[in-house]
C-alpha positions in Angstrom: 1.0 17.5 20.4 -0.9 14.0 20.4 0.5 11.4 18.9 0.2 7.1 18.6 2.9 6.0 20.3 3.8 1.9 21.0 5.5 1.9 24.1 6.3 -1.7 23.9 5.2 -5.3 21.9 1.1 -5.0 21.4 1.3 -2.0 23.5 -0.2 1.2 22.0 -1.0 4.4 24.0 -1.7 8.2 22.6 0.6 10.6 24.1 1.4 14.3 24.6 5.1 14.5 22.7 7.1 17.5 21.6 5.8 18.9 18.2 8.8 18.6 15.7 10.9 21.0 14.3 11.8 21.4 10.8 15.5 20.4 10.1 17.4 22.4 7.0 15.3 21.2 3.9 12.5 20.2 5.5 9.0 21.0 5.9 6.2 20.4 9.1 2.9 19.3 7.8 -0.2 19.4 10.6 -2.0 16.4 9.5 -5.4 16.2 8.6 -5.5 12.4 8.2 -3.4 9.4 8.4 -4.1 6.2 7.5 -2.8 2.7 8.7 -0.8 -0.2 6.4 -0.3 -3.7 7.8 3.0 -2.7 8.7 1.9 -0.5 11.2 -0.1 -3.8 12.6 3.2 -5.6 12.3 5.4 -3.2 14.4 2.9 -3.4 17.1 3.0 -6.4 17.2 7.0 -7.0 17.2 6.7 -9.1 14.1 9.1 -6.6 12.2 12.8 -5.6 12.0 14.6 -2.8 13.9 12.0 -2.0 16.3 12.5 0.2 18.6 10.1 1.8 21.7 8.5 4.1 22.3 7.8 5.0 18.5 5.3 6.7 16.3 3.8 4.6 13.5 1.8 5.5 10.7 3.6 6.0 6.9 0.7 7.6 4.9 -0.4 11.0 5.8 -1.9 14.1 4.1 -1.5 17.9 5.6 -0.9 21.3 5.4 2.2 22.6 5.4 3.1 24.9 8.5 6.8 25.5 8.7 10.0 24.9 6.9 13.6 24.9 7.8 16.7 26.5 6.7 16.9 26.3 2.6 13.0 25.7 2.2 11.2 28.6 0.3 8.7 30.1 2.4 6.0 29.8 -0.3 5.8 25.9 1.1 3.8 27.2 3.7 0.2 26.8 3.2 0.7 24.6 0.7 -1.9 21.0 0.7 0.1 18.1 0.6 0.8 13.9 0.8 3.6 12.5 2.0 5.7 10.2 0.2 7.0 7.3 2.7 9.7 5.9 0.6 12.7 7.4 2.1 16.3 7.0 0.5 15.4 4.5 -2.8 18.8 5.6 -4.2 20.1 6.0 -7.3 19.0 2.7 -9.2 15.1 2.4 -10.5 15.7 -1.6 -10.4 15.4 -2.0 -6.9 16.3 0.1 -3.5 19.3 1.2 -2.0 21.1 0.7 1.2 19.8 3.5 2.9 16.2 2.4 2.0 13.6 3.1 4.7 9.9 3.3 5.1 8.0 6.4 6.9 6.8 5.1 10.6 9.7 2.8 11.5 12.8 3.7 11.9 11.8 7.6 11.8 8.9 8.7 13.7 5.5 8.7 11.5 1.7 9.7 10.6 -0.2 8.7 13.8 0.5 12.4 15.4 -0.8 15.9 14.8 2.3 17.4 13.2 5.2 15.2 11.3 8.6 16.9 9.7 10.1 15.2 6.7 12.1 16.3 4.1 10.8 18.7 1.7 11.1 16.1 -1.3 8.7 14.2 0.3 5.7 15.9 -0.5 3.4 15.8 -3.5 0.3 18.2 -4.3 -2.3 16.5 -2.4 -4.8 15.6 -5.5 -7.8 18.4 -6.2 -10.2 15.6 -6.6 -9.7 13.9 -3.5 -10.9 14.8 0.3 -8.4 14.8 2.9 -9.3 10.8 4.1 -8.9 10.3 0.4 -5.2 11.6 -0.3 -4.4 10.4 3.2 -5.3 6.7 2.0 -3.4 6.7 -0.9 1.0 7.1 -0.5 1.9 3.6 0.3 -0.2 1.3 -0.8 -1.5 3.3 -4.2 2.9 3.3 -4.5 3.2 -0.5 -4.1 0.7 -1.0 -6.1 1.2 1.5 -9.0 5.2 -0.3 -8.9 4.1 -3.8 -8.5 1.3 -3.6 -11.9 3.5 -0.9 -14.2 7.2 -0.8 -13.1 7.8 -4.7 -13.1 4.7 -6.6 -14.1 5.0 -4.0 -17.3 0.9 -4.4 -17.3 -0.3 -3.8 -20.8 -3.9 -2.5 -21.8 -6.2 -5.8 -23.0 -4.2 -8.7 -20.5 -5.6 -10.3 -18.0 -4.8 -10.0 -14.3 -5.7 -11.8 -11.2 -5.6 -10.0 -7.9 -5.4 -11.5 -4.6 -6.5 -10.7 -1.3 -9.0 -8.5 -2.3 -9.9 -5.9 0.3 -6.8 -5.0 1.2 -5.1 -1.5 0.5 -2.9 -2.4 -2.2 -5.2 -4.9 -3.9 -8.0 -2.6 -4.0 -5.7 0.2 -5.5 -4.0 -2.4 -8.0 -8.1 -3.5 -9.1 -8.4 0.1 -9.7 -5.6 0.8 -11.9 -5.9 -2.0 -13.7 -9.3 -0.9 -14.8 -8.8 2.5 -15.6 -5.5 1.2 -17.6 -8.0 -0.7 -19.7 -7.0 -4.5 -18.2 -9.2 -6.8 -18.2 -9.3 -7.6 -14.3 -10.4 -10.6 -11.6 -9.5 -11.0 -7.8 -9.6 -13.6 -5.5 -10.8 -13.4 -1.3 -12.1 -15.8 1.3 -15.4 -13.6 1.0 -18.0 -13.7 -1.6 -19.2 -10.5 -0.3 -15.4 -9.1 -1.0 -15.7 -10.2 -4.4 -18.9 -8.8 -5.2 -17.8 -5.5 -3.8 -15.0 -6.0 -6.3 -17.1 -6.4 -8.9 -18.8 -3.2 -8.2 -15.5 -1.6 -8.5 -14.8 -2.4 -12.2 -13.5 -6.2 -11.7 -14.8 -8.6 -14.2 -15.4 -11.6 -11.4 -13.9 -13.1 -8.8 -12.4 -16.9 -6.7 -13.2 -17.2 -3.4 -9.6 -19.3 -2.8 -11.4 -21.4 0.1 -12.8 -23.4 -2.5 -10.7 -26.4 -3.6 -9.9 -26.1 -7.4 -10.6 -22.5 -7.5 -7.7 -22.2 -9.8 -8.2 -24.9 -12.0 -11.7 -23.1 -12.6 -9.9 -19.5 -13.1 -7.7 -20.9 -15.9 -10.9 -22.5 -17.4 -13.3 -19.4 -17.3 -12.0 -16.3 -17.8 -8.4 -18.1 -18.8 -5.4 -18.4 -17.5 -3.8 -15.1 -16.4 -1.1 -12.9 -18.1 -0.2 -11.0 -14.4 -0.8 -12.2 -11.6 0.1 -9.8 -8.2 -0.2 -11.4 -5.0 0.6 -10.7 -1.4 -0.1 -13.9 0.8 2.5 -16.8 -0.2 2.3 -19.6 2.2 0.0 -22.9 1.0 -1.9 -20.8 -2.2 0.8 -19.3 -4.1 1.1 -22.6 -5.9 -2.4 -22.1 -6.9 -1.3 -18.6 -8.4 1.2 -20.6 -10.5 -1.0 -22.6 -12.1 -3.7 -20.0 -12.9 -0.7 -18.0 -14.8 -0.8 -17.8 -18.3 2.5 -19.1 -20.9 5.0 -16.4 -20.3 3.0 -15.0 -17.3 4.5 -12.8 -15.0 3.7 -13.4 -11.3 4.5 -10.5 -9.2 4.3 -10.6 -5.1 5.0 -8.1 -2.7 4.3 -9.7 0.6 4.4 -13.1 2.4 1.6 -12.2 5.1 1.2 -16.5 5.0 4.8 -17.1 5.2 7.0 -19.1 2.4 5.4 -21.6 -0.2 5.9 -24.8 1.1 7.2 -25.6 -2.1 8.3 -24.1 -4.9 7.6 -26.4 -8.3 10.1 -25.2 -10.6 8.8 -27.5 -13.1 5.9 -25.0 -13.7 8.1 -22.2 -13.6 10.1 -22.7 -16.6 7.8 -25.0 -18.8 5.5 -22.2 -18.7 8.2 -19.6 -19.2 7.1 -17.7 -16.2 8.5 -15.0 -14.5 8.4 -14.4 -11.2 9.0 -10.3 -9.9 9.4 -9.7 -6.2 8.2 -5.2 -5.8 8.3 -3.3 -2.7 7.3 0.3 -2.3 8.5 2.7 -4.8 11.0 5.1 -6.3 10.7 8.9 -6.9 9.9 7.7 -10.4 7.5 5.6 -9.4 5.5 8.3 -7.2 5.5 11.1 -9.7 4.0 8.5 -12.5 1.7 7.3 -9.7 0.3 10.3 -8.5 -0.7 11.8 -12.0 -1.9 8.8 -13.2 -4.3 8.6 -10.2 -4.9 12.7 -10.7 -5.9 11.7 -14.9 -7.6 9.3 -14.1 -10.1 11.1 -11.4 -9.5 7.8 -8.9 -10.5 8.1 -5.3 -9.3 5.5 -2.9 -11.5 3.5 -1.1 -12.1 4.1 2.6 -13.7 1.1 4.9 -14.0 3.5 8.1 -12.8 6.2 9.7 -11.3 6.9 13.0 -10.6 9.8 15.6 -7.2 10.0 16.8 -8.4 9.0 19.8 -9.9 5.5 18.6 -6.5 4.4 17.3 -6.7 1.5 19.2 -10.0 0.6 17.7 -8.7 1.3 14.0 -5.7 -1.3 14.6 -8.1 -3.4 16.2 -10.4 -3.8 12.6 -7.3 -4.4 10.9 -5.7 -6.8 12.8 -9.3 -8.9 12.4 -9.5 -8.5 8.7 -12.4 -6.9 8.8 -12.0 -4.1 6.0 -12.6 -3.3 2.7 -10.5 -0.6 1.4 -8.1 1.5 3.6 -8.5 2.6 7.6 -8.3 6.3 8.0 -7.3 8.4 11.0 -8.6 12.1 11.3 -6.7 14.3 13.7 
């Protein structure tokens, strides 16, 4: 079968591999789509732990399923499905286990025809959604369904602030915050990001390139009761101070590094809480996948690739260039 493989740092090739075999409990799925996450940009270029070459990225995927191993009913087969890429969360819904691991790195992922996981894995594939659709959605609609509802504990009527717009997880947490019934702004470096946003159900956005951006958030609409963010580095300081008395500022990425400084001052005269999220649990992906099923929400999609043009895919998202999610049909 064809698959993405990275052979070494920043070097990515598609290659002829052996199609896998299910193992007892689980199931193959021949992919229809896959679609990439920033950690997929990360592992190519070396910028991640445990690497290891040659390997097969890729953690979301949607398929049908093909074959199953020893213990798996036989009425799998056929079946439409997504693929769950948090593997081993463990026994505690506070946070992730030991054994913890994410679809694509260490075990082989999405960027190939055929994929085997375990059978517990895999979720109905959503009857509203096309096959780019449901392959867009596993991680980043989980991080962001744990980051808003899990820890930020969003509530219908509060404000939050979104960062980063454009971005997978951003764009699903602007989403379902909306259908939730939150009253919801975002920030980007692009005015045409923000009004794109505004077209999706956001009430107005910051380009954060503007000095003072958040002194103007906490004056119109107000200061913020949830704030989700995913950069760090120089503007998360500007995230505190846009947070609302007993805010809760919840961040599940450093893509700019640390905060230079952290001013604790802020932190507890404003009784803030600060949440760090990754991922997702089982729990987490059953609530998330209904709630996007009631809720009739389709992912957004900013292009779609062949197989064949993985290198081109990787290349828009290592420039910044989308809006939405990057989808691979095989």
């Amino acid at each position: 079968m064809r698959a993405v493989q990275f052979s070494a740092v920043n070097q990515l090739v598609l290659a002829e591999v052996p199609a896998p075999s299910p193992a007892p409990g689980e199931a193959v799925v021949t992919l229809r789509a896959a679609a990439l996450n920033h950690r997929d940009v990360w592992i190519k270029l070396g910028q991640y732990a445990g690497l290891k070459y040659p390997c097969i990225p890729g953690s979301d995927g949607a398929g049908v399923v093909t074959a199953v191993g020893a213990g798996v009913e036989s009425t799998w087969i056929g079946r439409e499905v997504i693929i769950n890429a948090s593997f081993g969360w463990g026994a505690d819904e506070r946070a992730q286990g030991a054994d913890f691991s994410i679809l694509g790195l260490p075990r082989d992922g999405t960027l190939a025809e055929q994929i085997a996981v375990p059978v517990a894995q895999l979720a109905p594939k959503p009857a509203h959604l096309s096959w780019r659709e449901a392959a867009a959605l596993p991680l980043a609609g989980l991080t962001a369904y744990r980051a808003l509802f899990s820890r930020a504990r969003l509530q219908p009527g509060e404000r939050i602030l979104l960062s980063g717009i454009g971005g997978g997880v951003a764009l699903f947490a602007l989403q379902f915050a909306v259908a939730h019934g939150a009253e919801a702004w975002v920030t980007s470096c692009s005015d045409d990001k923000l009004a794109r946003a505004v077209a999706l159900g956001a009430r107005g956005g910051f380009n954060y390139t503007v000095p003072g951006w958040a002194k103007t958030a906490g004056q119109t609409p107000g200061l913020f009761d949830v704030i989700v963010d995913s950069a760090g580095g120089d503007g998360f300081e500007g995230m505190l101070d846009a947070a609302a008395p007993g805010g809760r500022v919840v961040f599940f990425g450093a893509t700019r590094g640390n905060p230079p400084v952290l001013p604790l001052r802020k932190v507890f005269w404003r009784q803030l809480s600060l949440l760090g999220t990754t991922m997702g649990s089982p729990e987490d992906w059953v609530a998330m996948t209904v709630f996007v099923s009631r809720h009739q929400i389709a992912p957004v999609v900013s292009g779609v690739f062949p197989l064949t043009d993985a290198a081109d895919a990787f290349a828009l998202m290592e420039r910044g260039g989308q809006f939405g999610k990057i989808v691979l049909e095989m």
